[in-house]
Every structure is written in C-alpha cells, then in structure tokens.
N, C-alpha and C positions, 0 to 999 in steps of 0.2 A: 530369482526372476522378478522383474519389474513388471507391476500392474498397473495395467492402463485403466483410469477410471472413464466413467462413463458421465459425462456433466450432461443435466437436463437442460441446457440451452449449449446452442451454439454460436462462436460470432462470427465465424466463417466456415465455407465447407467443408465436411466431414473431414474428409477424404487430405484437404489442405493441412485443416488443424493436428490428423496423426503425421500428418510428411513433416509438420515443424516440430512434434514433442520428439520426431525419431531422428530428428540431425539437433534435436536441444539436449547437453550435459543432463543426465538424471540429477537428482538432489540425494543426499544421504537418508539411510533407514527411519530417522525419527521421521523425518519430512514426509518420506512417504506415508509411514503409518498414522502421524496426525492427520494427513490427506483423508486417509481411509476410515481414521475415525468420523471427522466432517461428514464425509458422506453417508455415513452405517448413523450416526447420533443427531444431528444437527438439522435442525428446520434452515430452510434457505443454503445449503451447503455449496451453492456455486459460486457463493460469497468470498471462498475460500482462493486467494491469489493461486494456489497448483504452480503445478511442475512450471510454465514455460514463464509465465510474468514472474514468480518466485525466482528462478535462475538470472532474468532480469535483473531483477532489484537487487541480489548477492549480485551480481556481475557489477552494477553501477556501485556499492558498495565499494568492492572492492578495486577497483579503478580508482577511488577519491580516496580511502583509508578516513575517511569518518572521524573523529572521536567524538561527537556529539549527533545524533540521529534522532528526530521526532516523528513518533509517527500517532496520525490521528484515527482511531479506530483498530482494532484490534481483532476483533473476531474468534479464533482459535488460535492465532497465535503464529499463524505460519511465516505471514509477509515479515513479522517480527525477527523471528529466526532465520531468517532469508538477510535480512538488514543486518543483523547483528557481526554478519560472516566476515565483514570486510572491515571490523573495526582496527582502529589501533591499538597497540596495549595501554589498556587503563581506561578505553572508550564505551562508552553505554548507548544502549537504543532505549528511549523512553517513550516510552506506550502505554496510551491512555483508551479507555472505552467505557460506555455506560452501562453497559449489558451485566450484573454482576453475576449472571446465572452460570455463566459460561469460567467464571473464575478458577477452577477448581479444575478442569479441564486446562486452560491457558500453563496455571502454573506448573501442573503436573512435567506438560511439555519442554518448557522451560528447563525444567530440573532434570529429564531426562537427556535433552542437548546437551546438558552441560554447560549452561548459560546464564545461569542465577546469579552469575556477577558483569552481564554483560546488559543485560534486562531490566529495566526497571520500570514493573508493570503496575499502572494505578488505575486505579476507579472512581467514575469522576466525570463532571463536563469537563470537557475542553477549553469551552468559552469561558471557563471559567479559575481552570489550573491554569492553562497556559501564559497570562498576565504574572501570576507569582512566581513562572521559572524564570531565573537568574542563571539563562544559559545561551551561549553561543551554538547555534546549531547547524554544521556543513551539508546536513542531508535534511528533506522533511518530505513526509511521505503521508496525505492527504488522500482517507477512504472512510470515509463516513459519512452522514447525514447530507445529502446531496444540497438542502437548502440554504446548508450554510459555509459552502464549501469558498465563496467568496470571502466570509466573516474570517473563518479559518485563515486565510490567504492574508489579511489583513493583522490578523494578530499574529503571527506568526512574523509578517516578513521583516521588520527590528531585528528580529534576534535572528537570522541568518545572514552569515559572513560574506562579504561580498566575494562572490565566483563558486556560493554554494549553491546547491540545487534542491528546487520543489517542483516533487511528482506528483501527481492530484490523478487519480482513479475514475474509472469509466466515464470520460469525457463524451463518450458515444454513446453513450444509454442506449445499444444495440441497435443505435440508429436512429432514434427517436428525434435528436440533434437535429435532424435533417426534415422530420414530418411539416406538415402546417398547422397540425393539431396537437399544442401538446401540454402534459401535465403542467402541473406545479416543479414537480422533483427536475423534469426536463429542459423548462424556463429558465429552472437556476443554473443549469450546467450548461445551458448555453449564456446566460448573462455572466456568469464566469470568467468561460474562455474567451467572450467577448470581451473582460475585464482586463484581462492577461494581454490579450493581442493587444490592447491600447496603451498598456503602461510601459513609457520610455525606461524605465530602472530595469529593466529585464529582456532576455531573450530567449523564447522559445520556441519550440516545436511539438507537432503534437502528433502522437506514434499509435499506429492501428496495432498495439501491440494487445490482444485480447479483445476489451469491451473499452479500450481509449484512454490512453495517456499521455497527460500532458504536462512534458518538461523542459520546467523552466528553470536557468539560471541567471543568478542575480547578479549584476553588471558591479 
C-alpha cells in the first residue's frame, strides 16, 4: 500500500494537491522509502522533490534520454534518482552538494536503487567544481542556495548542448515572488527569473508545478 506523506507546507490546496498525487504514477519502493526517511530523520524534509515533482523530473528525463545530467544540490538524494531514470546507456547524473552530513544517507540510496554506476555524487561548491567539468550537459537541474541560482545559470550554461534544458527549483518561494516585501533569498529568485525572461539564447516557461519551476531551453 502507498503512503501518503504528510508535508508541513503546502503550495496548493489540500484537497487539490491529493487530487494530483492520485492521478500522478507512484515512484518505485526505494523512492518511496527514502521519502519516508526524509520525513522520520531530516531537518527541513519538504526539501525533499516527492512523489509528484520526482515523477516530473523522471518524466522529462525520460522524454530527452540524457546522457549527461547536472544537477546542483542534492539533499537526499531523491531528485537524483528520479533524473537518473531516463538516462541512456553509459549516461550519468552528476550531483553535487555541500552538506557532507547527509553523505552516508545519499549513498546508501544510491546503492540500494541500483545506481552506483548511473550517480556520480560529489561534495563540494559548485561554484567551484562546475568550472573543472569537462562535460556536455542535455539536462541541468538547479536546487540549491537561492542567492546564487543566477551564478549557477551562468556557469553552467557553456556546457549545455544547444536544445538542452535547465530546470531551476522553487521559483515561487511559496509566493513570496509576488509580495512587496521581500527577503534576500526572494530578490534573488526574482532577479533570476527576471534574468531568464530577458535572455534572447533561450526559451522558457515557468510551471506552478509544486513550489515553482522554471524551464528553460537553450536555443
């Protein structure tokens, strides 16, 4: 039987958000149980992409067949294994995060999907690996540190193949995008999107899917 978890926020109403995970494909057994771990072990667990953005991301995965996949932030590991679904044979998703506590957790999952050759999980700035890959990347998947999700966007976009796609996470900051008052973290995710809507090299849209994504493909 599939458990429905319980997320301490919501980005839409209740009552909506069980009507889309009960017409959304479940994810297989590891997915769920790393879900269920996130929630039972982890501070901040709604961190965690779940059931309906997860099927997302293996869905767009698997639509493009990947062989190279970057994604920035990592968490437990789940959006990783979600990504990794749609590769081609001999294709990797490479996932970087700073957190090193959560390591040992990450890799477990990893090894139990059966994905230790599909994975390639570092620890690490970003700002500061992502310069020394020598990789062409079809997919990039941007969820981390909101302030520099612009920087990200810039170092990255070189090494993505023209007519690949970058998805960049909670572009809605549950709303916040839209206040008069707003942080630090919400300035930059609006000078962001702001960034994206102006640059002629790319075309995107941006999808109320959860807490806000925004994907763009490069021309």
């Amino acid at each position: 039987m599939v458990v429905n978890l319980l997320c301490s926020m919501h980005f839409f109403p209740e009552a909506i958000e069980k009507y889309v995970e009960a017409h959304t494909t479940w994810p297989g057994a590891v997915l769920q149980e790393l879900e269920r771990d996130t929630y039972a072990k982890i501070y901040m667990p709604q961190m965690v992409s779940g059931h309906v953005q997860g099927r997302f991301l293996s869905m767009i995965s698997k639509l493009m067949l990947p062989m190279h996949v970057l994604e920035i932030g990592t968490f437990t590991g789940y959006s990783a294994l979600c990504l990794s679904e749609g590769l081609r044979e001999g294709g990797t998703v490479y996932t970087m995060d700073v957190n090193e506590e959560l390591e040992a957790m990450v890799r477990s999952f990893i090894d139990k999907a059966g994905a230790t050759q599909k994975v390639k999980y570092m620890i690490g700035n970003a700002v500061e690996i992502i310069p020394t890959m020598n990789v062409m990347f079809d997919l990039v998947f941007i969820d981390a540190d909101k302030e520099n999700y612009a920087r990200y966007y810039d170092l990255v976009f070189d090494k993505v193949r023209s007519g690949g796609v970058i998805l960049a996470d909670n572009v809605l900051w549950s709303g916040k995008v839209v206040e008069e008052n707003q942080d630090e973290e919400t300035k930059a995710l609006v000078s962001f999107s702001d960034k994206v809507q102006r640059d002629d090299r790319v075309e995107n849209i941006l999808l109320s899917i959860r807490d806000g994504v925004m994907m763009i493909r490069k021309k």
